[in-house]
Backbone as a chain_set.jsonl record, in Angstrom:
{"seq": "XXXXXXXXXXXXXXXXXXXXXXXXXXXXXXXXXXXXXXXXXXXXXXXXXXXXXXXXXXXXXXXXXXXXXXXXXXXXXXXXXXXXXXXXXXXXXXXXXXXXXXXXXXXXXXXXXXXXXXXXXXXXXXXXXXXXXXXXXXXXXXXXXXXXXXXXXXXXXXXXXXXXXXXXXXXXXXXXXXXXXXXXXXXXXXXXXXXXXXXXXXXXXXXXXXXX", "coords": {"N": [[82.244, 81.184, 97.266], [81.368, 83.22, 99.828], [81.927, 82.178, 103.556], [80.36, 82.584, 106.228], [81.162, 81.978, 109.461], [79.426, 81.812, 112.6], [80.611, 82.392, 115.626], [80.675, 79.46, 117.671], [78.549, 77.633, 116.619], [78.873, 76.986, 114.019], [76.943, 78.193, 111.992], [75.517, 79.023, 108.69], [74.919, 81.935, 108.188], [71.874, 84.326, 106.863], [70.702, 87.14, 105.407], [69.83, 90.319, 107.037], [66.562, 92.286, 107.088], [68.301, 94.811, 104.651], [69.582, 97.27, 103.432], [70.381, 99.779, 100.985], [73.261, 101.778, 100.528], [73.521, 105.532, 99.755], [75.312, 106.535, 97.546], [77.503, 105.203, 94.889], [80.267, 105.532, 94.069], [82.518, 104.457, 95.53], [83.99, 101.512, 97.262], [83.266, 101.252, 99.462], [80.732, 102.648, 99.875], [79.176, 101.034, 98.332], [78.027, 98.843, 100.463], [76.065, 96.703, 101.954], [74.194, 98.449, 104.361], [72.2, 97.736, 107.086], [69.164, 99.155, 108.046], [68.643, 99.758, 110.942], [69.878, 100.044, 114.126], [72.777, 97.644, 115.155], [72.562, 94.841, 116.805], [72.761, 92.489, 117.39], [74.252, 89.369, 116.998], [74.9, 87.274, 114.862], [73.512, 89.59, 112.812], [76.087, 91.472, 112.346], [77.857, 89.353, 111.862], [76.588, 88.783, 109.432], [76.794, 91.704, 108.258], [79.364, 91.739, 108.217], [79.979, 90.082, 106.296], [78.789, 91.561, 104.259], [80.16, 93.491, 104.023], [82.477, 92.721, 102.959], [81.889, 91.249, 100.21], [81.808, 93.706, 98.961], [84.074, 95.691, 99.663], [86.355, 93.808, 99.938], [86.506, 91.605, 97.619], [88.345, 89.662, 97.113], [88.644, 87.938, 99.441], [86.363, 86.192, 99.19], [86.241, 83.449, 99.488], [86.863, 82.586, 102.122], [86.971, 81.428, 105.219], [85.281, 82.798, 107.543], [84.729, 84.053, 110.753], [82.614, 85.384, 113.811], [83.231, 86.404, 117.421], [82.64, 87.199, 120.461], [84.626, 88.944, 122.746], [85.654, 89.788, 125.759], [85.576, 93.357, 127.539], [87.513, 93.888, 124.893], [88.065, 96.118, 123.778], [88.42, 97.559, 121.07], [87.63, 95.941, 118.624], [89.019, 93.455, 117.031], [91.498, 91.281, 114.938], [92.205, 87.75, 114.172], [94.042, 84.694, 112.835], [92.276, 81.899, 113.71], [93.543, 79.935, 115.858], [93.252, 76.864, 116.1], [93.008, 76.523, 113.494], [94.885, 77.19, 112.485], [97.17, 75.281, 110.056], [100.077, 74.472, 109.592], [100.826, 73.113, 106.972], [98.974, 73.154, 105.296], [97.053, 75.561, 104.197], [93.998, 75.803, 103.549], [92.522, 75.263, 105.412], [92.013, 76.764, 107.463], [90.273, 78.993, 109.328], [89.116, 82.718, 110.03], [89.407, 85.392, 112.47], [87.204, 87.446, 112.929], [86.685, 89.248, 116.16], [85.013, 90.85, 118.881], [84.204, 93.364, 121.211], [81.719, 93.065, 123.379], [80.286, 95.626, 124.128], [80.127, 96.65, 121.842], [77.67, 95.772, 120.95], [76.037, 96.111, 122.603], [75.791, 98.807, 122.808], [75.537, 100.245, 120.555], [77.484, 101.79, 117.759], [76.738, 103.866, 114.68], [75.409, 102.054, 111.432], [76.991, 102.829, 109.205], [79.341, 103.381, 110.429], [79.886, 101.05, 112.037], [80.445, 99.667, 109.556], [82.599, 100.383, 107.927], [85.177, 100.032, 110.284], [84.843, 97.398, 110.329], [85.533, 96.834, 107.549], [88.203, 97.585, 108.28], [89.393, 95.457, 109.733], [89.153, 93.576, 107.868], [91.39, 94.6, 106.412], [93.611, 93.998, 107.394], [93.23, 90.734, 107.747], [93.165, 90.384, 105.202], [95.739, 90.642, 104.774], [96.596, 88.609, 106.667], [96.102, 86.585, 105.216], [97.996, 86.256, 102.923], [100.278, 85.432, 104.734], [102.428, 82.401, 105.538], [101.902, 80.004, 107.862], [103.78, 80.101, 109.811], [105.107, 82.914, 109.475], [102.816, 83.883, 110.234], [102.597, 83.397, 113.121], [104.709, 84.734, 113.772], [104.609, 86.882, 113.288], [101.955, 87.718, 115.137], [103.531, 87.68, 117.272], [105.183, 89.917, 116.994], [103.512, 91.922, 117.104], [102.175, 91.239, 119.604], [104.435, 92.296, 121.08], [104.55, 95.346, 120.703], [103.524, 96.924, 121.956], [102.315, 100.321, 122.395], [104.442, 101.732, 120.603], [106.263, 103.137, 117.883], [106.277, 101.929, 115.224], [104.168, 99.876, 115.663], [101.988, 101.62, 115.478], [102.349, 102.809, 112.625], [102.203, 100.532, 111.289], [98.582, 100.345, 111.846], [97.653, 102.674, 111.157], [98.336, 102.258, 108.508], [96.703, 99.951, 107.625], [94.448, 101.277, 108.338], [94.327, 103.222, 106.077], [93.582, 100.972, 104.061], [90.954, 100.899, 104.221], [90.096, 103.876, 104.347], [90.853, 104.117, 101.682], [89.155, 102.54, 100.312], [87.178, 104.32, 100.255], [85.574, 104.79, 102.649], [86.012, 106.886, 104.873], [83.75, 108.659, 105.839], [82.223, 106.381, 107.78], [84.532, 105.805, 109.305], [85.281, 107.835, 110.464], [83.126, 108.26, 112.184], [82.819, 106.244, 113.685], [85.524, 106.63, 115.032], [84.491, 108.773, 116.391], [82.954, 107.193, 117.906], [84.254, 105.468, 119.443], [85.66, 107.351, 121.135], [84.317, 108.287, 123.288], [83.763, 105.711, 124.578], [86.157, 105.566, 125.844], [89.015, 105.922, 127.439], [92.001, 107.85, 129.388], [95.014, 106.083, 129.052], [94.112, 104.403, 127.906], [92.105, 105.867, 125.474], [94.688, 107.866, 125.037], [96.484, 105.848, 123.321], [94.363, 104.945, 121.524], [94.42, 107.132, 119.962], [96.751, 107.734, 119.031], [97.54, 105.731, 117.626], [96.035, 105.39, 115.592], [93.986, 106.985, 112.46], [92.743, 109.728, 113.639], [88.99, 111.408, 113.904], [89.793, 114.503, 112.41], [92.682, 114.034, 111.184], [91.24, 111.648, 109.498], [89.801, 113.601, 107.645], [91.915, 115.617, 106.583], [93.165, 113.529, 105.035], [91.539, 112.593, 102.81], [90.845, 115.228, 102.232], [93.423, 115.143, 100.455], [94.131, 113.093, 98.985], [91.338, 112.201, 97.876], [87.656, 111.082, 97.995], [88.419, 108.508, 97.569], [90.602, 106.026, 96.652], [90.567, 103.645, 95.783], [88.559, 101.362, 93.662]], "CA": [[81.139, 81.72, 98.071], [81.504, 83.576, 101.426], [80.998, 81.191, 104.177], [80.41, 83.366, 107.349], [80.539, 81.182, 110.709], [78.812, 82.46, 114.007], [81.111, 81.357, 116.789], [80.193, 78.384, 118.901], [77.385, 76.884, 115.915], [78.693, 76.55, 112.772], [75.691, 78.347, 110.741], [75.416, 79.876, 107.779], [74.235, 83.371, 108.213], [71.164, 84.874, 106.199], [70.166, 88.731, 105.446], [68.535, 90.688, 107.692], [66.396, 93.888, 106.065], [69.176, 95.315, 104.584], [68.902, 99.216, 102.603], [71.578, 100.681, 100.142], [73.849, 103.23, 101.075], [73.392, 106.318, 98.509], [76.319, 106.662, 96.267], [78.325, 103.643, 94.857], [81.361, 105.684, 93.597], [83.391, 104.061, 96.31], [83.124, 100.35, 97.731], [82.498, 101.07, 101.058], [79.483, 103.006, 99.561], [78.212, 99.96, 97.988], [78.006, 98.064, 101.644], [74.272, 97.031, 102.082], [73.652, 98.701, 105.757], [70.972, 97.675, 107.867], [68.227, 100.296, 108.741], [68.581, 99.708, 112.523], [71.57, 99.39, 114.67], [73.548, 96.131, 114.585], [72.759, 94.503, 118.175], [73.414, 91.154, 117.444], [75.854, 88.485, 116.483], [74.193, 87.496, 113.205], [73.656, 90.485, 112.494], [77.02, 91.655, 112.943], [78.443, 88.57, 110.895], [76.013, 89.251, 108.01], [77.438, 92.942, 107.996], [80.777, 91.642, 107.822], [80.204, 89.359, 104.684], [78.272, 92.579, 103.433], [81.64, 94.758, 103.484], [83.988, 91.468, 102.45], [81.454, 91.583, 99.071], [81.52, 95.679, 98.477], [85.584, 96.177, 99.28], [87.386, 93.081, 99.289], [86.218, 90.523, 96.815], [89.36, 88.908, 97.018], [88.246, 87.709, 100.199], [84.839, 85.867, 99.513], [86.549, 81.848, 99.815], [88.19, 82.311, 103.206], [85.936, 81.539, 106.118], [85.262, 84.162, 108.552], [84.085, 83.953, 112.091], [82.464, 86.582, 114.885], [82.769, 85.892, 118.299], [83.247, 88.213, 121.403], [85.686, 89.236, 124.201], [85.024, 90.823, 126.999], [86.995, 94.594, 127.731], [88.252, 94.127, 123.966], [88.016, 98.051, 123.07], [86.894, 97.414, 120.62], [88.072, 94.915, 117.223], [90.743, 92.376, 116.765], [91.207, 90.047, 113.99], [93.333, 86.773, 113.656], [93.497, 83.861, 112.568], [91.752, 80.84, 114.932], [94.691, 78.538, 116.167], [92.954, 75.636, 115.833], [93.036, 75.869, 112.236], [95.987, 76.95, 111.892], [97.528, 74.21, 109.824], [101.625, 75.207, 108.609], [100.904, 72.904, 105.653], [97.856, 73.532, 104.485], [96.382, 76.829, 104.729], [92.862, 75.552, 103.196], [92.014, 74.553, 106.326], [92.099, 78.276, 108.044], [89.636, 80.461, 110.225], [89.683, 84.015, 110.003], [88.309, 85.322, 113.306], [86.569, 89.389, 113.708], [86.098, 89.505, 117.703], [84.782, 92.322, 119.53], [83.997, 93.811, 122.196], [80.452, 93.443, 123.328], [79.393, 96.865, 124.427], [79.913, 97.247, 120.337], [76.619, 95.282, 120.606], [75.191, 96.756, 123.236], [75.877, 100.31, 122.56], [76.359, 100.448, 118.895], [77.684, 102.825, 116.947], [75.661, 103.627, 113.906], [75.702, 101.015, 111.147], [78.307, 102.754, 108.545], [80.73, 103.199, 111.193], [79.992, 99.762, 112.528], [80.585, 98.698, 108.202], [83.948, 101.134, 108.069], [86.041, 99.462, 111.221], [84.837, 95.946, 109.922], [86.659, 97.478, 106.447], [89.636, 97.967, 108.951], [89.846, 94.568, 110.4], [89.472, 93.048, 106.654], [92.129, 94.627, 105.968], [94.198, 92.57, 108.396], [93.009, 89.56, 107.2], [93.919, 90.426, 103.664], [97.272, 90.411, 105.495], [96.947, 87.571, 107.293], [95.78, 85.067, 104.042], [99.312, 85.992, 102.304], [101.11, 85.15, 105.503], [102.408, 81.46, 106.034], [101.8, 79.568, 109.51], [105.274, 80.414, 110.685], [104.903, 84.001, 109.783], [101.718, 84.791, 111.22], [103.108, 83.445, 114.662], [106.037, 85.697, 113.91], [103.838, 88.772, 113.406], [101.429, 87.782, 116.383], [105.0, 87.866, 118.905], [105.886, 91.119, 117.27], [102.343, 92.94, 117.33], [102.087, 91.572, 120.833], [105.375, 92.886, 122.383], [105.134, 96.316, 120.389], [102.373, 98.164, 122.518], [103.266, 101.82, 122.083], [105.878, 102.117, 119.285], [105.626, 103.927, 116.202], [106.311, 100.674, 114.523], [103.078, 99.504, 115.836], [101.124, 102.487, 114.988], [102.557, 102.779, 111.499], [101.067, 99.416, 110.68], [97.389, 100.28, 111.881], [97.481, 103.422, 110.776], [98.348, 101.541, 107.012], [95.329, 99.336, 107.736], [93.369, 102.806, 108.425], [94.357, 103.986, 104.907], [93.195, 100.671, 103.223], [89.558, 101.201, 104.589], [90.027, 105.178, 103.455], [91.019, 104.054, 99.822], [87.683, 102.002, 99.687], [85.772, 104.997, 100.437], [85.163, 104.62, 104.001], [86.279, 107.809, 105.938], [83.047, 109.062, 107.186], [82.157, 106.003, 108.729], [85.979, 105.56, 110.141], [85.626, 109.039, 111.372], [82.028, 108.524, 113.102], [83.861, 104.737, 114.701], [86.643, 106.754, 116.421], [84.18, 110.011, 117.614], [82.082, 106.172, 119.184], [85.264, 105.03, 120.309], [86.776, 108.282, 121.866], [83.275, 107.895, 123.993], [83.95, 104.752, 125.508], [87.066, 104.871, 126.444], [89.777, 107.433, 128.721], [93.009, 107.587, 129.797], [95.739, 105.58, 128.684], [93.354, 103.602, 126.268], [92.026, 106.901, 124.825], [95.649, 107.588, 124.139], [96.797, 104.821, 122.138], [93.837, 104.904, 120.149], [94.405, 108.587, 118.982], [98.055, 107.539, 118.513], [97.43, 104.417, 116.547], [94.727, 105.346, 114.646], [93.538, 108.052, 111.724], [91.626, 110.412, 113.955], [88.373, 112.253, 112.365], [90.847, 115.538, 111.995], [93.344, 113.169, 109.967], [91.042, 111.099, 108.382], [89.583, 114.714, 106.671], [92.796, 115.729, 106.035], [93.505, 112.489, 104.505], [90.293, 112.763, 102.068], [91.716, 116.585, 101.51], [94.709, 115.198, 99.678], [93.395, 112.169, 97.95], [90.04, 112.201, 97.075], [86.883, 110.279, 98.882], [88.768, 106.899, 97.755], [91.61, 105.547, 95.398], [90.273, 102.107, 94.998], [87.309, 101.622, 93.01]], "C": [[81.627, 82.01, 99.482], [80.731, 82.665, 102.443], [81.603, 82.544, 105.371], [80.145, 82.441, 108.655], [80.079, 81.533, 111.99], [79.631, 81.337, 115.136], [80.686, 80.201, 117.507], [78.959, 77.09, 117.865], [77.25, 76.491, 114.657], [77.811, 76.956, 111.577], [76.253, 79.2, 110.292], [74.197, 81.265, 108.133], [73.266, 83.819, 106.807], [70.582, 86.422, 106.604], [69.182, 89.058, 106.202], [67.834, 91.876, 106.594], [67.377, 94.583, 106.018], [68.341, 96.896, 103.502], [70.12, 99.657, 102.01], [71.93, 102.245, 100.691], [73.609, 104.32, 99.821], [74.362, 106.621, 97.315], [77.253, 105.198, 95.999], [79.46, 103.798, 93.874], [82.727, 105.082, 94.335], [82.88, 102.255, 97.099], [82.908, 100.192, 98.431], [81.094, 101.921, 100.801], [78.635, 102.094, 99.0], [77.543, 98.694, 99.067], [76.479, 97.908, 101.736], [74.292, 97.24, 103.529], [72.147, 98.331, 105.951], [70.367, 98.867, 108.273], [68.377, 100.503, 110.18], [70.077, 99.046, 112.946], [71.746, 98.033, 114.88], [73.456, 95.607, 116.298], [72.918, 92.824, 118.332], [74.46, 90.444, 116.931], [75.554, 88.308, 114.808], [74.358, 88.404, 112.596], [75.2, 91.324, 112.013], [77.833, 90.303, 112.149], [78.238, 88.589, 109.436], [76.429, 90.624, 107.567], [78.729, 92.934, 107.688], [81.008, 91.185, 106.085], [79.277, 90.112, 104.367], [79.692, 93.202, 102.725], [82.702, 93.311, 102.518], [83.539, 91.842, 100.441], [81.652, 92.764, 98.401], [83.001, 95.701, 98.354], [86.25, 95.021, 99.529], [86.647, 91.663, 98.941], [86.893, 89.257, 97.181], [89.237, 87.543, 98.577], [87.041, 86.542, 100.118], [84.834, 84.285, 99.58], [87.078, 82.401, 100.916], [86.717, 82.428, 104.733], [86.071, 82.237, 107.371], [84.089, 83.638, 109.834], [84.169, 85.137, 113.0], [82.794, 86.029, 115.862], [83.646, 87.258, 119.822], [83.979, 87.929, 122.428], [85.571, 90.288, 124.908], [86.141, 91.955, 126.744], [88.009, 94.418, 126.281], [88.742, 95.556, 123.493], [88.752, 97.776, 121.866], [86.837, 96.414, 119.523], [89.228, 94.304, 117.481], [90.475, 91.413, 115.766], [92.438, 89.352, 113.977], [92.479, 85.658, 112.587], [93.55, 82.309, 113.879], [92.86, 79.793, 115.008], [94.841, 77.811, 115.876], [92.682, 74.957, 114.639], [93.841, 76.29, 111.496], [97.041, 75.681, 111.532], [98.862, 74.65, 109.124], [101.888, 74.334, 107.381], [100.113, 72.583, 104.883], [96.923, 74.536, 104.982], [95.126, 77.363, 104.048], [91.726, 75.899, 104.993], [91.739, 76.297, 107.56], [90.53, 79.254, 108.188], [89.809, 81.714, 110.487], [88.909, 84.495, 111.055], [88.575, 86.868, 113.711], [86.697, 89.389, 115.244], [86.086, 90.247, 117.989], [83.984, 92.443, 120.855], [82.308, 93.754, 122.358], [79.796, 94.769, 124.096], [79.394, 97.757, 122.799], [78.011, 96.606, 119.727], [75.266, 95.973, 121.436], [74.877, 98.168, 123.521], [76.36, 100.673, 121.484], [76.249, 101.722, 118.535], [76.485, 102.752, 115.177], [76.6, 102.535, 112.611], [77.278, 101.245, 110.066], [79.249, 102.948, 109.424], [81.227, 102.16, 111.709], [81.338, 99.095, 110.992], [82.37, 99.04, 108.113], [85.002, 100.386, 109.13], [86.153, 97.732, 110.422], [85.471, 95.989, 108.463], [88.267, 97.205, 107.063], [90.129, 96.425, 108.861], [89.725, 93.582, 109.064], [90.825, 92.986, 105.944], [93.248, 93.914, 106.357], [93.709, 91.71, 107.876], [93.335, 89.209, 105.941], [95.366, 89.487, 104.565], [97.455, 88.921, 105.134], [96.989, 86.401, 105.92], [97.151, 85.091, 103.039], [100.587, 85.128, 103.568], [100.947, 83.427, 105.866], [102.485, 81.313, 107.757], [102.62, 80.292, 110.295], [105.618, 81.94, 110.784], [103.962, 84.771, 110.197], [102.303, 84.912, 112.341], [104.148, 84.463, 114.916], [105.723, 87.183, 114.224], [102.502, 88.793, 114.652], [102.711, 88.187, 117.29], [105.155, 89.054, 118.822], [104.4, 92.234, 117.735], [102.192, 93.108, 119.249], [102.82, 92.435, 121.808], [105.587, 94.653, 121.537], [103.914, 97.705, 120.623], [102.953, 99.889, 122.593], [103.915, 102.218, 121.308], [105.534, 102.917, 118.341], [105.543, 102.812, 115.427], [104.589, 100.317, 114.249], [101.648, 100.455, 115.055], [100.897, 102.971, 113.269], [101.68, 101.592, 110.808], [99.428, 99.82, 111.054], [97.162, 101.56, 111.389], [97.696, 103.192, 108.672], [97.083, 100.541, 106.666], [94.282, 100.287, 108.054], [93.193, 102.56, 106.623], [93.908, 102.759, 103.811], [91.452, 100.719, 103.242], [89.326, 103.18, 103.826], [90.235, 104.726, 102.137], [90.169, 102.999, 99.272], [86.742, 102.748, 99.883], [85.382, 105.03, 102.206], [85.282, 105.909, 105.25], [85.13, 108.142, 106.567], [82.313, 108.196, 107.777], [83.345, 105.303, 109.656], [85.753, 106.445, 110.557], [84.481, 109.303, 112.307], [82.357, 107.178, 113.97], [84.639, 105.58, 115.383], [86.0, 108.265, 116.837], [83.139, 108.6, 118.818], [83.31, 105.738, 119.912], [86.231, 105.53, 120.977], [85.709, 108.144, 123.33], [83.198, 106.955, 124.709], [84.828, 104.258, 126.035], [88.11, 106.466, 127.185], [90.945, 106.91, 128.804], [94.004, 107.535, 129.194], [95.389, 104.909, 127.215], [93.067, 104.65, 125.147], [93.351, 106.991, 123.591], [96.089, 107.177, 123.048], [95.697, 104.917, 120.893], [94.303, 106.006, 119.311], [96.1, 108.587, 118.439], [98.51, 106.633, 117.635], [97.033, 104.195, 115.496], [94.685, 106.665, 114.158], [92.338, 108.756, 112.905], [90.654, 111.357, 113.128], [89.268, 113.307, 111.864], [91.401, 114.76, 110.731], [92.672, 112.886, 108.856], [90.48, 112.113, 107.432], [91.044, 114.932, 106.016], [93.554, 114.622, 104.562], [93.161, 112.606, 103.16], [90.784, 114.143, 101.315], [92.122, 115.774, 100.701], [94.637, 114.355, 98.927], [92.189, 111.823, 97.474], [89.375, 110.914, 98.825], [87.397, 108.515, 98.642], [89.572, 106.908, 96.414], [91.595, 104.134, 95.195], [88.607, 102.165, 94.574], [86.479, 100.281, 92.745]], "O": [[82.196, 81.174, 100.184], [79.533, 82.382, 102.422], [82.663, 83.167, 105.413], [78.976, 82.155, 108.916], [81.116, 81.388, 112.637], [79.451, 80.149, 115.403], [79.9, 80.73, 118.293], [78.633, 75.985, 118.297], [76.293, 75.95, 114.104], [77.806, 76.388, 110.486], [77.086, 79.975, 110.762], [72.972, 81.301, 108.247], [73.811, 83.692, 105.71], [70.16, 86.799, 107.697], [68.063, 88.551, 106.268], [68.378, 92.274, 105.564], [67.698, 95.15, 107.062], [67.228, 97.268, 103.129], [70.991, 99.933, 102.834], [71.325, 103.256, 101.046], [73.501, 103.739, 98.741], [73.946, 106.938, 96.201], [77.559, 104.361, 96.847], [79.8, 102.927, 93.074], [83.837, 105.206, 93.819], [81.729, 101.918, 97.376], [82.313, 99.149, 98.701], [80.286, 101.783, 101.719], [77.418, 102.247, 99.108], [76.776, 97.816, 98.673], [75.727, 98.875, 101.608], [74.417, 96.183, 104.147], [71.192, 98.557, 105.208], [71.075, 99.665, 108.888], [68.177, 101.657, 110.556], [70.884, 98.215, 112.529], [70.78, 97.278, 114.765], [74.345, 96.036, 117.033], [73.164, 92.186, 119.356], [75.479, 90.958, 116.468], [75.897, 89.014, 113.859], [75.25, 88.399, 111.748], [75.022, 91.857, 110.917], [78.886, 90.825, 111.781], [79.055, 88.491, 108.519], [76.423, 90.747, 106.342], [79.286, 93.823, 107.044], [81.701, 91.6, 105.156], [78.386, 89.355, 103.98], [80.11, 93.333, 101.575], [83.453, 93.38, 101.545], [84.283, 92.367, 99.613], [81.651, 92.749, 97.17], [83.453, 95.728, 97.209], [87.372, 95.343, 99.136], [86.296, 90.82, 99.767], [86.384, 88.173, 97.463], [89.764, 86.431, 98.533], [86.842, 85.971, 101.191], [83.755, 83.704, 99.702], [88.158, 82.889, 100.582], [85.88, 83.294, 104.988], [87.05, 82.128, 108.11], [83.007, 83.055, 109.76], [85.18, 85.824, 113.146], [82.816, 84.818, 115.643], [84.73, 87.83, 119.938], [84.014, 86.83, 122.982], [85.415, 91.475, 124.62], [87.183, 91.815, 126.104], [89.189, 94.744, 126.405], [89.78, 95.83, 122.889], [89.976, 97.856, 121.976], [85.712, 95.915, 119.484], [90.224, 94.696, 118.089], [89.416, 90.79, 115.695], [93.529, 89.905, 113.835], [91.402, 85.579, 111.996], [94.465, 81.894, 114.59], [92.959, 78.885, 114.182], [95.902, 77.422, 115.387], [92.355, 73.792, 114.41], [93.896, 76.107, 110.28], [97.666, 75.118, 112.43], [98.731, 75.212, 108.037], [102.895, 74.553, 106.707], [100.296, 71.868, 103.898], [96.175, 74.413, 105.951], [94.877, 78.552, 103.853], [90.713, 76.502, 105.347], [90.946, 76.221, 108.498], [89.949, 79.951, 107.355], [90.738, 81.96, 111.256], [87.709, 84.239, 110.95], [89.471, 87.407, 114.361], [87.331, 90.438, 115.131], [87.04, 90.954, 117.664], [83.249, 91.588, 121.348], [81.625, 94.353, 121.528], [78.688, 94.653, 124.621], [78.957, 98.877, 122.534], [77.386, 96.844, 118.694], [74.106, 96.23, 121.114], [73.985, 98.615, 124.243], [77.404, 101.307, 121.337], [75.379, 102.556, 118.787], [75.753, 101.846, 114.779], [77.797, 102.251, 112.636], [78.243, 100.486, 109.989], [80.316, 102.52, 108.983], [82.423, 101.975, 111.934], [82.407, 98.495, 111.095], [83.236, 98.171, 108.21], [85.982, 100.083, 108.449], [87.159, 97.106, 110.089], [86.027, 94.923, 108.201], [89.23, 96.748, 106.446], [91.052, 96.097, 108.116], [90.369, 92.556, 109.279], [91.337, 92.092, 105.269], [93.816, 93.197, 105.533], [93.747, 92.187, 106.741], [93.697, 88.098, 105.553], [95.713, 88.329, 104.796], [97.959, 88.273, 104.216], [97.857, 85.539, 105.78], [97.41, 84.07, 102.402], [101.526, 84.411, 103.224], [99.894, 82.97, 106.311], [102.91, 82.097, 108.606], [102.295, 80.979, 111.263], [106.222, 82.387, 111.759], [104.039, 85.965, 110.486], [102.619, 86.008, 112.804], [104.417, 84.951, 116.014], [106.173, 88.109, 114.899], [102.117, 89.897, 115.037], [102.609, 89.176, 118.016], [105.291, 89.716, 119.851], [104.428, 93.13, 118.579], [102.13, 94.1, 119.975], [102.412, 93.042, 122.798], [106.667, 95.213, 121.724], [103.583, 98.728, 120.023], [104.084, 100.275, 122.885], [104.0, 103.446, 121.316], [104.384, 103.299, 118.126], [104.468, 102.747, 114.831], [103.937, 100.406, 113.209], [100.705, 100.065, 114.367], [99.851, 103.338, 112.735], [100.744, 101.713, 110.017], [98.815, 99.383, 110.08], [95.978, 101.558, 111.052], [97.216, 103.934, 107.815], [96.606, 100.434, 105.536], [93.125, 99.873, 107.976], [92.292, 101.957, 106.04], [93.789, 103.172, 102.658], [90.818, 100.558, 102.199], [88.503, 103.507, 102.971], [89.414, 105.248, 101.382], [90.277, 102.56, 98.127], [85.578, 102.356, 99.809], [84.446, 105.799, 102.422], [84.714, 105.834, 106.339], [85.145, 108.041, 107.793], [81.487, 108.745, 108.505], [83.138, 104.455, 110.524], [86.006, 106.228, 111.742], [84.537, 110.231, 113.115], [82.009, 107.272, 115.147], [84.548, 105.378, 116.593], [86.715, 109.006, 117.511], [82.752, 108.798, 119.969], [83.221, 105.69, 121.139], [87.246, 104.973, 121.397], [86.264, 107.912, 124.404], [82.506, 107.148, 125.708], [84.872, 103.155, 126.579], [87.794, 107.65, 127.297], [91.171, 105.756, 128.44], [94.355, 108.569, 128.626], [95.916, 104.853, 126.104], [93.589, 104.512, 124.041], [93.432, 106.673, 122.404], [96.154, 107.803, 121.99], [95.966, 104.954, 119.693], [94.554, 105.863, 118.115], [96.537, 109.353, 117.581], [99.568, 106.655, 117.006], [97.301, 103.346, 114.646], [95.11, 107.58, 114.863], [91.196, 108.302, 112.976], [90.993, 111.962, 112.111], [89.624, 113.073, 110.709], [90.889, 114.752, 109.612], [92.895, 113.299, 107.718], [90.554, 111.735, 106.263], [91.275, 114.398, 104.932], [94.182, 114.927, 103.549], [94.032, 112.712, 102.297], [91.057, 114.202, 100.116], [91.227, 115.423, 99.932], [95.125, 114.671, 97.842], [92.143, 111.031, 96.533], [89.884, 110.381, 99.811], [86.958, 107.549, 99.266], [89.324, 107.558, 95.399], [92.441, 103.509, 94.555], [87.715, 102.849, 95.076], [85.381, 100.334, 92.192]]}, "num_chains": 1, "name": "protein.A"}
């Protein structure tokens, strides 16, 4: 059973009015979205262990936690320190964090469901990786701002959210997240990440999803 934890309190999360997406040839189409944008934490945890259920099953023992950071732009997922244990990896926190102007200026809800696809997919990751190689792949992620290296990997964590179906709310996430951000940050995202252009192109050449 998916245990979902709300930072700071330990609870179990319960459904808000949720509403079916319309087609359920893909498993990010089977995501139950909320009718109304996602402005809370709850909320926003219960949407997560929506998508964990729809595209990764594999997922639904490993306990998952929200909790925000300021100036994040915009997702990050690890796993929580404090339960990292290097010889027993029962004991393990998987932690979403985001940015809160994703709360206070949300994007709509499948694009919200689509990114939280993304940052699953990382966590897949992370639950094969022992103690000693997470820390290994935290040192390198950290020191490899800019690279192709870097971009190659999130742009491979793009394409497992596209091969659950997910492109048009990955491609309505980065027209909300070209919107809140400029510059340098802009940049990187459009260099890191499937932009909408791509992610069509993408969809061109393989279909609306190759996992089922």
């Amino acid at each position: 059973m998916l245990t979902v934890l709300l930072a700071g309190c330990g609870q179990l999360t319960s459904g808000p009015s949720l509403t079916e997406s319309g087609s359920t040839d893909c498993p990010c189409d089977r995501i139950e979205l909320p009718g109304s944008p996602v402005t809370t934490e709850a909320d926003l945890a219960i949407l997560l262990s929506r998508a964990v259920i729809a595209t990764f099953p594999e997922l639904t023992d490993v306990d998952l936690a929200v909790s925000p950071v300021d100036a994040l732009q915009f997702f990050r997922s690890s796993i929580d320190l404090v339960s990292l244990d290097p010889l027993d990896d029962t004991t393990r926190v998987y932690r979403v964090e985001y940015d809160p102007v994703v709360l206070s200026d949300p994007p709509e809800p499948a694009a919200l469901a689509a990114v939280l696809v993304h940052e699953l997919g990382h966590i897949a990751d992370y639950t094969a990786m022992t103690g000693t190689a997470y820390l290994d792949f935290g040192l390198w992620y950290g020191s490899s701002t800019g690279t192709d290296e870097l971009a190659a990997y999130e742009r491979a964590t793009d394409e497992q959210a596209l091969a659950r179906g997910c492109a048009p709310g990955l491609a309505a996430m980065r027209d909300w997240v070209y919107t809140h951000c400029s510059g340098e940050v802009l940049a990187e995202k459009q260099r890191d990440y499937y932009t909408p252009e791509e992610i069509e192109a993408w969809t061109g050449e393989y279909g609306a999803c190759t996992i089922r």
